[in-house]
PDB file of N, CA, C and O in Angstrom, chain B, residues numbered from 101:
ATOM      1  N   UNK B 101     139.866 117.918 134.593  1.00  0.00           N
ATOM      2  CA  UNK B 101     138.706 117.162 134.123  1.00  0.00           C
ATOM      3  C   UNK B 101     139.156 115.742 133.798  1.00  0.00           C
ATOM      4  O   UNK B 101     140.223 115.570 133.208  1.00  0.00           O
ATOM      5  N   UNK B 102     138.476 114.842 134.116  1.00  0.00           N
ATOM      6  CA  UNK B 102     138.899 113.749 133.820  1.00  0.00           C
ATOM      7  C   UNK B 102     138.027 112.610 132.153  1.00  0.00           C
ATOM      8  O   UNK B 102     137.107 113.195 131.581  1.00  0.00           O
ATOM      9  N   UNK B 103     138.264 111.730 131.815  1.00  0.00           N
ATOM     10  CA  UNK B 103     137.865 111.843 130.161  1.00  0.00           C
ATOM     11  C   UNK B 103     136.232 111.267 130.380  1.00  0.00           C
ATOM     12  O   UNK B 103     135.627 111.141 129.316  1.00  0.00           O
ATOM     13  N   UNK B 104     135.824 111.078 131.036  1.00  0.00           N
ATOM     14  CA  UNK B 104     134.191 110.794 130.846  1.00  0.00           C
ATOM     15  C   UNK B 104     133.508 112.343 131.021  1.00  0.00           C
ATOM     16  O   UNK B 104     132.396 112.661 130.599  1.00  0.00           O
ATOM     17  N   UNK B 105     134.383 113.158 131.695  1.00  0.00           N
ATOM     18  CA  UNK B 105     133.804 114.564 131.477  1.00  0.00           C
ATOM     19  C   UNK B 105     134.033 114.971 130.428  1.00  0.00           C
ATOM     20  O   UNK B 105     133.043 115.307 129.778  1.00  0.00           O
ATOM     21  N   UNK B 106     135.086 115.097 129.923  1.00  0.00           N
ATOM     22  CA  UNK B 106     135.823 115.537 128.184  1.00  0.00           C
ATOM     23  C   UNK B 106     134.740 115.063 127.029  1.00  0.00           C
ATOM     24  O   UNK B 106     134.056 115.732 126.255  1.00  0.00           O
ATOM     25  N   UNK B 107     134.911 113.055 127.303  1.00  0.00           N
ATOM     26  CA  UNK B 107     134.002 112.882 126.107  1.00  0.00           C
ATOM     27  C   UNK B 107     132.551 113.675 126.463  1.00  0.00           C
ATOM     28  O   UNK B 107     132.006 114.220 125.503  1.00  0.00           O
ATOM     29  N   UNK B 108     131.976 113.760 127.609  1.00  0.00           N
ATOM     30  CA  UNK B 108     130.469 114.301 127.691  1.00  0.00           C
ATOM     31  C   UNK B 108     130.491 115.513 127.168  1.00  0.00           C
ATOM     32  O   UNK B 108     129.655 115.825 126.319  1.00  0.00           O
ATOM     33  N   UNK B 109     131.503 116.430 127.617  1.00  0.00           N
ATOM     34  CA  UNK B 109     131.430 117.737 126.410  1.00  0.00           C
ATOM     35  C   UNK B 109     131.281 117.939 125.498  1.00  0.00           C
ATOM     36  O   UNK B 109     130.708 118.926 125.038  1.00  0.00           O
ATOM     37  N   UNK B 110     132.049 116.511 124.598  1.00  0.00           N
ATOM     38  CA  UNK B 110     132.101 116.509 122.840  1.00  0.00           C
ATOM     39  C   UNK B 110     130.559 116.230 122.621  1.00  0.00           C
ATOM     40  O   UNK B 110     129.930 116.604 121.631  1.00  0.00           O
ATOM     41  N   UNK B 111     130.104 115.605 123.560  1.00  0.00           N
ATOM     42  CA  UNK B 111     128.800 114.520 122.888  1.00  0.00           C
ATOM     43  C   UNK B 111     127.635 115.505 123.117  1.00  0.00           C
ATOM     44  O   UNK B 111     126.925 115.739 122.140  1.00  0.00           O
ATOM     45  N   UNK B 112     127.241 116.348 124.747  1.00  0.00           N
ATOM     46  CA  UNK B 112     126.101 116.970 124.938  1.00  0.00           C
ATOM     47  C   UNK B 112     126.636 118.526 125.190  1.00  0.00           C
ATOM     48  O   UNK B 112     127.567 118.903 125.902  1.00  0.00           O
ATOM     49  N   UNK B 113     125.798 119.234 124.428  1.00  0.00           N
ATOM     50  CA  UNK B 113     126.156 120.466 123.922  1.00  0.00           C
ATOM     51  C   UNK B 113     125.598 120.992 125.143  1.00  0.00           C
ATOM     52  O   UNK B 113     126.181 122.021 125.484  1.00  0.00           O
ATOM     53  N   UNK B 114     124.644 120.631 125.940  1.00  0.00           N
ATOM     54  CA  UNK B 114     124.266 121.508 126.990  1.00  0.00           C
ATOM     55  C   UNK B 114     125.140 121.390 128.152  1.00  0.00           C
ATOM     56  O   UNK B 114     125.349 122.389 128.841  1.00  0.00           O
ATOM     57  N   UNK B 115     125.729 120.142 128.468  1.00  0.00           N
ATOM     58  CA  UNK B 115     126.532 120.356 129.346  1.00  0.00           C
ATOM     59  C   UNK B 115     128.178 120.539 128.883  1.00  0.00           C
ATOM     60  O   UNK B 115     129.060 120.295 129.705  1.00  0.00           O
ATOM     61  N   UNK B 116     128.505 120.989 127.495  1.00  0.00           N
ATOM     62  CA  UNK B 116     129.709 122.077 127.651  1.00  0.00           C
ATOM     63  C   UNK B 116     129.453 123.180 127.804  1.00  0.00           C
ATOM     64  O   UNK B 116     130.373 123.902 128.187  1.00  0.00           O
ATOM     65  N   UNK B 117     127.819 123.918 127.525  1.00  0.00           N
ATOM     66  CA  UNK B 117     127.441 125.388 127.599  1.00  0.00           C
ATOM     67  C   UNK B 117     127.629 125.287 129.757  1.00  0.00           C
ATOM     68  O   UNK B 117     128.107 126.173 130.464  1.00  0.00           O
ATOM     69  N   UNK B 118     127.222 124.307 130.095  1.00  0.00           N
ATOM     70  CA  UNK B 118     127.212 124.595 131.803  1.00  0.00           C
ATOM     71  C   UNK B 118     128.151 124.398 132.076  1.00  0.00           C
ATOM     72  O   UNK B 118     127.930 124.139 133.258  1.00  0.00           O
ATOM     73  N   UNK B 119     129.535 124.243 131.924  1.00  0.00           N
ATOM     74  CA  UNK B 119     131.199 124.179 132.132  1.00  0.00           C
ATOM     75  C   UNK B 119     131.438 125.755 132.137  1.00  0.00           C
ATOM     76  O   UNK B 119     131.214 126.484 131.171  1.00  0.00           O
ATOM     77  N   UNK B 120     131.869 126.115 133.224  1.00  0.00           N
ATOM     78  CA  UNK B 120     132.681 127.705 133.818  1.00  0.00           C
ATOM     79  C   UNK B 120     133.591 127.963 132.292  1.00  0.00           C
ATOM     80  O   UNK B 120     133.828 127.094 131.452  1.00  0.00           O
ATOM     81  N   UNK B 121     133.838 128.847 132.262  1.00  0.00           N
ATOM     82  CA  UNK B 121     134.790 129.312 130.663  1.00  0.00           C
ATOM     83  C   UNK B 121     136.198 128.904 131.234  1.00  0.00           C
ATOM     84  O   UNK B 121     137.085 128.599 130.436  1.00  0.00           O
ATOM     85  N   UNK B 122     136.423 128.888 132.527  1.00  0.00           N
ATOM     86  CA  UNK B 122     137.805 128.007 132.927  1.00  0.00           C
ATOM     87  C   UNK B 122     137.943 126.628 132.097  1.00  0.00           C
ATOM     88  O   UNK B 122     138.726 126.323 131.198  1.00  0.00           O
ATOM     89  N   UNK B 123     136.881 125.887 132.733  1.00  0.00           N
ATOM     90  CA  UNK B 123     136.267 124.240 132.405  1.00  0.00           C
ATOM     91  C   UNK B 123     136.519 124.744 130.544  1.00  0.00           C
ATOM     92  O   UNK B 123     137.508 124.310 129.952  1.00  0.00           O
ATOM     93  N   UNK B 124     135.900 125.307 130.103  1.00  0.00           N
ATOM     94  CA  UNK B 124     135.221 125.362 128.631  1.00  0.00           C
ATOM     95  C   UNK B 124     137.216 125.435 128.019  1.00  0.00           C
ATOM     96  O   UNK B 124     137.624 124.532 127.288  1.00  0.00           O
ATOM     97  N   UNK B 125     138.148 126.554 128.450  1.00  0.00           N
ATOM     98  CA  UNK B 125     139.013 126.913 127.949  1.00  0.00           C
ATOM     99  C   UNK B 125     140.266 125.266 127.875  1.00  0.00           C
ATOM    100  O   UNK B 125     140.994 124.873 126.964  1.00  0.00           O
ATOM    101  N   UNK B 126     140.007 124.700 129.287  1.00  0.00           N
ATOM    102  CA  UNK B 126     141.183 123.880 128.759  1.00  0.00           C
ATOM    103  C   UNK B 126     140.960 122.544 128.205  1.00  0.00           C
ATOM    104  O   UNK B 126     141.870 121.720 128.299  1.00  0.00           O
ATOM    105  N   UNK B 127     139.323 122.081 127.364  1.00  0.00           N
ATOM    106  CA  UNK B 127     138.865 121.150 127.356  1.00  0.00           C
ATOM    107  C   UNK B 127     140.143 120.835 125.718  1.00  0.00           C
ATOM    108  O   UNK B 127     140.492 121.737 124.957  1.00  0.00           O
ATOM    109  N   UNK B 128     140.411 119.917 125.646  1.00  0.00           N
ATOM    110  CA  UNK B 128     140.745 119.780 123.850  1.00  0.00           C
ATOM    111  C   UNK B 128     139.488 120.017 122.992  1.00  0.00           C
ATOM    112  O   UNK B 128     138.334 120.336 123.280  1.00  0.00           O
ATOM    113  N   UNK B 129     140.302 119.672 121.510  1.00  0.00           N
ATOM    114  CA  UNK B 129     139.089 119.635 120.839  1.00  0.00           C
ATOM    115  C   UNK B 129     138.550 118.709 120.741  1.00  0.00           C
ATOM    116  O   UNK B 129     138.689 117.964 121.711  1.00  0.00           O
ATOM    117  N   UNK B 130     137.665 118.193 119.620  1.00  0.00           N
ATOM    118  CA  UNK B 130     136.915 116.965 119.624  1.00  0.00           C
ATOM    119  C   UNK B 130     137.453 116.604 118.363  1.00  0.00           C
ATOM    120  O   UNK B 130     137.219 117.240 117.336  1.00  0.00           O
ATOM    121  N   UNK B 131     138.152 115.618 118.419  1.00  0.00           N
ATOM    122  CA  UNK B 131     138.931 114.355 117.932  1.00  0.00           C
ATOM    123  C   UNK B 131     137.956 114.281 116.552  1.00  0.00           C
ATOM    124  O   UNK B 131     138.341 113.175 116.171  1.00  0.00           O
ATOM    125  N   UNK B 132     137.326 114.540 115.911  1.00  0.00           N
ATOM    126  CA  UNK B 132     136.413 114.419 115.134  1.00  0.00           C
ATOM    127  C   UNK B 132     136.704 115.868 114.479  1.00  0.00           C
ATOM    128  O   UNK B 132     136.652 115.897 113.250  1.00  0.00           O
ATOM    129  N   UNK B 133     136.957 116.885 115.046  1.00  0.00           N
ATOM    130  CA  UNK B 133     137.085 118.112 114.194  1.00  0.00           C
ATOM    131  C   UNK B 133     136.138 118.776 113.837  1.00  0.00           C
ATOM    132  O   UNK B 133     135.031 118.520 114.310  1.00  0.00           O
ATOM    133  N   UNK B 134     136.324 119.934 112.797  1.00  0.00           N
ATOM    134  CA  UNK B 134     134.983 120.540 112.307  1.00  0.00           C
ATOM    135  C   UNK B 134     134.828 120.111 110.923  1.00  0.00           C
ATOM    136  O   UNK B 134     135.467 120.188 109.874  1.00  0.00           O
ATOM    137  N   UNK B 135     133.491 119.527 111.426  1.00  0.00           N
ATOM    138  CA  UNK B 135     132.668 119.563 109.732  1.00  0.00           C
ATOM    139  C   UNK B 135     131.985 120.333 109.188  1.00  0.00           C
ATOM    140  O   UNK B 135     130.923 120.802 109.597  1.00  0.00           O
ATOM    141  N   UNK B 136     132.780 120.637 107.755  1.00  0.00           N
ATOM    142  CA  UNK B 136     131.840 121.411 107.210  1.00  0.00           C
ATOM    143  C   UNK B 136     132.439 121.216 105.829  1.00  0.00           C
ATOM    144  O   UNK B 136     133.621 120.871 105.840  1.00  0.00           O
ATOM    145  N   UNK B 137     131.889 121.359 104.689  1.00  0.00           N
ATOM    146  CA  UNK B 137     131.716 121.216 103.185  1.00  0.00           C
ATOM    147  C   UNK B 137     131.984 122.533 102.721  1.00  0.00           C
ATOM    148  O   UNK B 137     131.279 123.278 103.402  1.00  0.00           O
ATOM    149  N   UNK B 138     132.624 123.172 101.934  1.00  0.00           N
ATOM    150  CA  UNK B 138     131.616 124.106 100.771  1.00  0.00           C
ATOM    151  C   UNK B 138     130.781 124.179  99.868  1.00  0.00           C
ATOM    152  O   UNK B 138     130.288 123.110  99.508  1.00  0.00           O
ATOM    153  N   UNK B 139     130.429 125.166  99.338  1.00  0.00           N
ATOM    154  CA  UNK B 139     129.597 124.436  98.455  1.00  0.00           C
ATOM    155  C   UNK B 139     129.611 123.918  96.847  1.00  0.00           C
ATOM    156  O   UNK B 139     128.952 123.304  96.008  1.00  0.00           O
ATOM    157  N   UNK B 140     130.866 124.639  97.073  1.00  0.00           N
ATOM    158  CA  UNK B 140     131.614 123.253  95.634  1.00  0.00           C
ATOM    159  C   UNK B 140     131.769 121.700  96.142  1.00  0.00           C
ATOM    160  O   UNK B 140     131.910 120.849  95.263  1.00  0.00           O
ATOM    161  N   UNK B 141     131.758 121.439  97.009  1.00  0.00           N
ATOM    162  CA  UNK B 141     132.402 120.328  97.666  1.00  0.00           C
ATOM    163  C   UNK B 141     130.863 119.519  97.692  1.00  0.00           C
ATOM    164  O   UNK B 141     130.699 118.433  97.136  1.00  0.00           O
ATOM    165  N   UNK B 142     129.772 120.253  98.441  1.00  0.00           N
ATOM    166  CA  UNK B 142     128.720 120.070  98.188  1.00  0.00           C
ATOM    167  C   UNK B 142     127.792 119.932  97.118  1.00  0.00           C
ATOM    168  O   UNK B 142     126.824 119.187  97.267  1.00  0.00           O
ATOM    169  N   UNK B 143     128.051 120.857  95.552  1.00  0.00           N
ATOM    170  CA  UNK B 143     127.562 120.014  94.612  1.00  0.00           C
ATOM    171  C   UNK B 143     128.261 118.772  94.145  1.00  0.00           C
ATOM    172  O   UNK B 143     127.599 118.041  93.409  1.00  0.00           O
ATOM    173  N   UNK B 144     129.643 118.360  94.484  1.00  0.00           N
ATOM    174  CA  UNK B 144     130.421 117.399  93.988  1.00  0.00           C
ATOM    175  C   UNK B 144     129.768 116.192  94.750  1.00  0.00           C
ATOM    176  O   UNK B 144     129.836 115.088  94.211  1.00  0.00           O
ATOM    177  N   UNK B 145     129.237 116.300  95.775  1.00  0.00           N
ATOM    178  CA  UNK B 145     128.645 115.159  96.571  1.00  0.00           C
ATOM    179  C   UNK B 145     127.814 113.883  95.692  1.00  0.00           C
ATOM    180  O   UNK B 145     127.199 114.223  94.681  1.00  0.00           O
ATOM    181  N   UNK B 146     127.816 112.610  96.050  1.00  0.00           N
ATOM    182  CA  UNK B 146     126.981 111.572  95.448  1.00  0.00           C
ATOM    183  C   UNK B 146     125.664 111.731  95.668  1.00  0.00           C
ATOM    184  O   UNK B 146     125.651 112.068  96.852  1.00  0.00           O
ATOM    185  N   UNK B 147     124.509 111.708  95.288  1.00  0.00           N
ATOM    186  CA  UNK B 147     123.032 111.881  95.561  1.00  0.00           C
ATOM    187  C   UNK B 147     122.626 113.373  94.496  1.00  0.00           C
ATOM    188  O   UNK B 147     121.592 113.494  93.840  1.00  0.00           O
ATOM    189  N   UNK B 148     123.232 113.911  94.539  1.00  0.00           N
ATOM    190  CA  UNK B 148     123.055 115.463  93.551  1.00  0.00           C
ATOM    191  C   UNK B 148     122.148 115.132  92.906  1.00  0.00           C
ATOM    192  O   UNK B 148     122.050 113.905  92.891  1.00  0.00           O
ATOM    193  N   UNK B 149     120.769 116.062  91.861  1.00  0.00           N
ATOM    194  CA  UNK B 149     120.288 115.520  90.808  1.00  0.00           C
ATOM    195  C   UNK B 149     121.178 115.543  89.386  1.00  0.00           C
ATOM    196  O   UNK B 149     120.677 115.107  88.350  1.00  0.00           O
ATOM    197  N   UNK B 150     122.261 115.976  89.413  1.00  0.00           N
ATOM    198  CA  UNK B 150     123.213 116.084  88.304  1.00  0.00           C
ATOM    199  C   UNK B 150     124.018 114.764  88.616  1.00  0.00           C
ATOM    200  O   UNK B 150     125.129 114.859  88.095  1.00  0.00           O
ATOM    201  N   UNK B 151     123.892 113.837  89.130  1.00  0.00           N
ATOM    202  CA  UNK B 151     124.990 112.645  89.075  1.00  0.00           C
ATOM    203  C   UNK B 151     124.423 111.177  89.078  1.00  0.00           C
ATOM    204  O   UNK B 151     124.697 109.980  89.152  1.00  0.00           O
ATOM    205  N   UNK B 152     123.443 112.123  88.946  1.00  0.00           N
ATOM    206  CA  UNK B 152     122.333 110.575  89.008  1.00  0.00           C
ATOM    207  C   UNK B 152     122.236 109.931  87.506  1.00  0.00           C
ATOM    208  O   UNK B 152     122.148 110.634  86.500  1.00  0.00           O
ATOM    209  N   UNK B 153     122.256 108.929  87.494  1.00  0.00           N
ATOM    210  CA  UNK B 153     122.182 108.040  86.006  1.00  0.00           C
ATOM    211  C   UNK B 153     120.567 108.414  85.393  1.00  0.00           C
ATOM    212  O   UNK B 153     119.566 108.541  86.097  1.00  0.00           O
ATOM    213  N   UNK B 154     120.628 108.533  84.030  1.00  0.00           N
ATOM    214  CA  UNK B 154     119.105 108.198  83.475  1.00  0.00           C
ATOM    215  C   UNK B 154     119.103 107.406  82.697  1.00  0.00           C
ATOM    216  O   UNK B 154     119.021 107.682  81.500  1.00  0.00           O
ATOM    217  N   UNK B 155     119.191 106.230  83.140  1.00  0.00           N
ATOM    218  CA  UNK B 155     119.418 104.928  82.833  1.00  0.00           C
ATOM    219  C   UNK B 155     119.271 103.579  84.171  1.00  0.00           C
ATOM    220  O   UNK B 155     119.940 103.484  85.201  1.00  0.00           O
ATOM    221  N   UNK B 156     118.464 102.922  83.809  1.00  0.00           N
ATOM    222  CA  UNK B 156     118.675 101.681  85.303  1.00  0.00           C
ATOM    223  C   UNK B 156     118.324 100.480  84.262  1.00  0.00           C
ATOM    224  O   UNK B 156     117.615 100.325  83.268  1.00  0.00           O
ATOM    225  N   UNK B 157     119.310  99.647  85.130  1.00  0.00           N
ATOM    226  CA  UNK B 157     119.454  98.250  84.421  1.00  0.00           C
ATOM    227  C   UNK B 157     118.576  97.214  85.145  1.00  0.00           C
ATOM    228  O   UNK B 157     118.757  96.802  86.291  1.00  0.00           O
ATOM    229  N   UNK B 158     117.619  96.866  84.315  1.00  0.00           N
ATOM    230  CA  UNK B 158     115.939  96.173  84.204  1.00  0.00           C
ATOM    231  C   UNK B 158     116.948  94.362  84.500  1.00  0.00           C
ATOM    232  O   UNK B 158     117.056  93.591  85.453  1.00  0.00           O
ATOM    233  N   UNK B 159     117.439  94.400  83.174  1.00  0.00           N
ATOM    234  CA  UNK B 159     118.400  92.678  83.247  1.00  0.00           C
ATOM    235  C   UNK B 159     119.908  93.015  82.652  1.00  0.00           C
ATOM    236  O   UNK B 159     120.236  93.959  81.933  1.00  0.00           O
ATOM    237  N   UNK B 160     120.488  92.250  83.030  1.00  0.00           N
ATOM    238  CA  UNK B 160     121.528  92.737  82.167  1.00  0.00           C
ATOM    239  C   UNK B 160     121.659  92.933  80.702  1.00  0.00           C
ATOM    240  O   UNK B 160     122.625  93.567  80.278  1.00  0.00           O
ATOM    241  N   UNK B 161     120.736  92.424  79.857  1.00  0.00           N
ATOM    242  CA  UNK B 161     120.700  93.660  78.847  1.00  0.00           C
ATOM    243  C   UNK B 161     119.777  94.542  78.209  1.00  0.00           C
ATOM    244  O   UNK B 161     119.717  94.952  77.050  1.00  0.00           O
ATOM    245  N   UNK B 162     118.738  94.841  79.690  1.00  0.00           N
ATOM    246  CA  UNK B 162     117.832  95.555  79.115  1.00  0.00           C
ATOM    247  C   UNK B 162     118.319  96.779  80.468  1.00  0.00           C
ATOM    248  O   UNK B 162     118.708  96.803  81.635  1.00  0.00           O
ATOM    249  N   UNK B 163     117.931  97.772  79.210  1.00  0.00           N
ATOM    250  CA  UNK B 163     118.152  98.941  80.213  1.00  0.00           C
ATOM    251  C   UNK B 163     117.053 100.278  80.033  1.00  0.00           C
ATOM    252  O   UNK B 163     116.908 100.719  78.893  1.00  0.00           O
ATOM    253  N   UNK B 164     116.216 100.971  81.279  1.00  0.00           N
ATOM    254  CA  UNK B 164     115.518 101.838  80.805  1.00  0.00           C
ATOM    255  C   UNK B 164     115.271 103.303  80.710  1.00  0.00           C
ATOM    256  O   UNK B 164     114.962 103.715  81.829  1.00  0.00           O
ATOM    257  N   UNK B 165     115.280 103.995  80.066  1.00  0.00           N
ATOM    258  CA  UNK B 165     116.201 105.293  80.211  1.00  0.00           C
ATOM    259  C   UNK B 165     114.781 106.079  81.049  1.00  0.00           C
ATOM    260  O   UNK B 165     113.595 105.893  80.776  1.00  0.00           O
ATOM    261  N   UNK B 166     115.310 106.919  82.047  1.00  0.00           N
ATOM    262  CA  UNK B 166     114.527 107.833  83.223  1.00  0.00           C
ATOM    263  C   UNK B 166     114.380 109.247  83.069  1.00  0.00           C
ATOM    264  O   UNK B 166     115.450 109.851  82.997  1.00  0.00           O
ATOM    265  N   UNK B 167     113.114 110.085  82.985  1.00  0.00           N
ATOM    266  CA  UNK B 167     113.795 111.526  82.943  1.00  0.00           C
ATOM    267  C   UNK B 167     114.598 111.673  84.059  1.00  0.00           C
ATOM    268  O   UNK B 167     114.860 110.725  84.799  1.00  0.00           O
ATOM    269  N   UNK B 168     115.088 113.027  84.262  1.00  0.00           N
ATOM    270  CA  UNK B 168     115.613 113.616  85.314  1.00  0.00           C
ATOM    271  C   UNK B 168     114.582 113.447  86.611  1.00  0.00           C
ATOM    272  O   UNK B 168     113.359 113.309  86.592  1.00  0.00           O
ATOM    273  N   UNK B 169     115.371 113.496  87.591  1.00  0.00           N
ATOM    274  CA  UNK B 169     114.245 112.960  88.862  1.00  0.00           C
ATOM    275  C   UNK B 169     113.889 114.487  89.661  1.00  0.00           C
ATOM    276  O   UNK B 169     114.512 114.795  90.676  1.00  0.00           O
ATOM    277  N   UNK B 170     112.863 115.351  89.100  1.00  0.00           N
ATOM    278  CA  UNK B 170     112.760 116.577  89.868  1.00  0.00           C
ATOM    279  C   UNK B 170     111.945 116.354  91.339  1.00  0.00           C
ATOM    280  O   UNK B 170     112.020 117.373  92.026  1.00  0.00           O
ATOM    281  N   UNK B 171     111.396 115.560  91.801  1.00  0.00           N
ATOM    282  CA  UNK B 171     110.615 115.650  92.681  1.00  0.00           C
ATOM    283  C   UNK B 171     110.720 114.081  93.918  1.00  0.00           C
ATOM    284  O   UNK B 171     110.769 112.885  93.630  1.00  0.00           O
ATOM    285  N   UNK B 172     110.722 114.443  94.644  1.00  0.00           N
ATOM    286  CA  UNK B 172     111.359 113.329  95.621  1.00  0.00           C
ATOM    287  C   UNK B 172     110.230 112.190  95.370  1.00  0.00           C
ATOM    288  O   UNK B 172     109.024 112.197  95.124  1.00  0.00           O
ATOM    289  N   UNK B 173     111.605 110.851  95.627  1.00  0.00           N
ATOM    290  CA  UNK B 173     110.738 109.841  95.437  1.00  0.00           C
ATOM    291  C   UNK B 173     110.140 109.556  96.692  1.00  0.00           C
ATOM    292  O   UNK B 173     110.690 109.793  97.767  1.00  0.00           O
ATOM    293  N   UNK B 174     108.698 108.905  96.522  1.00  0.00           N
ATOM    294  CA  UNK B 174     108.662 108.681  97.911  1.00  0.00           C
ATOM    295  C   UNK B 174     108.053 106.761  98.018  1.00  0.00           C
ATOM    296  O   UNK B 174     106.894 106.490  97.706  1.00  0.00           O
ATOM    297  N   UNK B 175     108.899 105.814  98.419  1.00  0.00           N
ATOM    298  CA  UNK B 175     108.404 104.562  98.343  1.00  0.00           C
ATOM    299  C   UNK B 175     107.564 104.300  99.759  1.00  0.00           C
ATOM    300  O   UNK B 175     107.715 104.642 100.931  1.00  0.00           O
ATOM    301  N   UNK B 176     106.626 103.533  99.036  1.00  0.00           N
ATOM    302  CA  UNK B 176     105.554 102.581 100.061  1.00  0.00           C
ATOM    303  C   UNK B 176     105.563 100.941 100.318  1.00  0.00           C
ATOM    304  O   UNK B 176     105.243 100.081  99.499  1.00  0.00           O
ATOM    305  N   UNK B 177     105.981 100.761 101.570  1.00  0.00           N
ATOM    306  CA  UNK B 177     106.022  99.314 101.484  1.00  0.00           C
ATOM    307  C   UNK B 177     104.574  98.711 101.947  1.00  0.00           C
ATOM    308  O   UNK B 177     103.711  99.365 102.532  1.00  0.00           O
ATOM    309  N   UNK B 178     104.506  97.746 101.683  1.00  0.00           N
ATOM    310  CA  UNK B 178     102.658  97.100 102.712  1.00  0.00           C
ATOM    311  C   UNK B 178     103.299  96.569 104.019  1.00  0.00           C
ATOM    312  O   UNK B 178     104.504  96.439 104.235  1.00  0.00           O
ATOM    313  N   UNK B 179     102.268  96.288 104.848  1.00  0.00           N
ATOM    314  CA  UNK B 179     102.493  96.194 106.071  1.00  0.00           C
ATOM    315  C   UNK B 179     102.362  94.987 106.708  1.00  0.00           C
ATOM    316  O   UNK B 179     102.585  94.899 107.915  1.00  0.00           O
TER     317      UNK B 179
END
């Protein structure tokens, strides 16, 4: 195989499923690896509702304290 076939494997999943299991067996892996988290790793993540501040700074010395954010924000810009 030559590497515009290789990278097309990493990139489109349908055409490594249509590669013979010959093709499929001697491809490398993908340079990128496997991702995946646990889920300790996953509550440790930035965005959590546990890591979020309840507090935002209005000026620098005014500051206004937030409940907890249970429900997604959703912003509207005008058009």
């Amino acid at each position: 195989m030559n590497s515009v076939e290789i990278v097309r494997s990493w990139k489109d999943e349908d055409y490594r499923f249509g590669l013979s299991s010959a093709e499929q067996a001697i491809l490398p892996g993908d340079p990128a690896g496997l991702v995946a988290l646990s889920d300790e790793e996953l509550s440790e993540a930035g965005g959590g509702a546990d890591s979020l501040p309840n507090t935002v700074m209005v000026s620098p010395t005014t500051f206004v304290w937030l409940p907890p954010i249970t429900a997604p924000i959703i912003c509207m810009f005008p058009r």
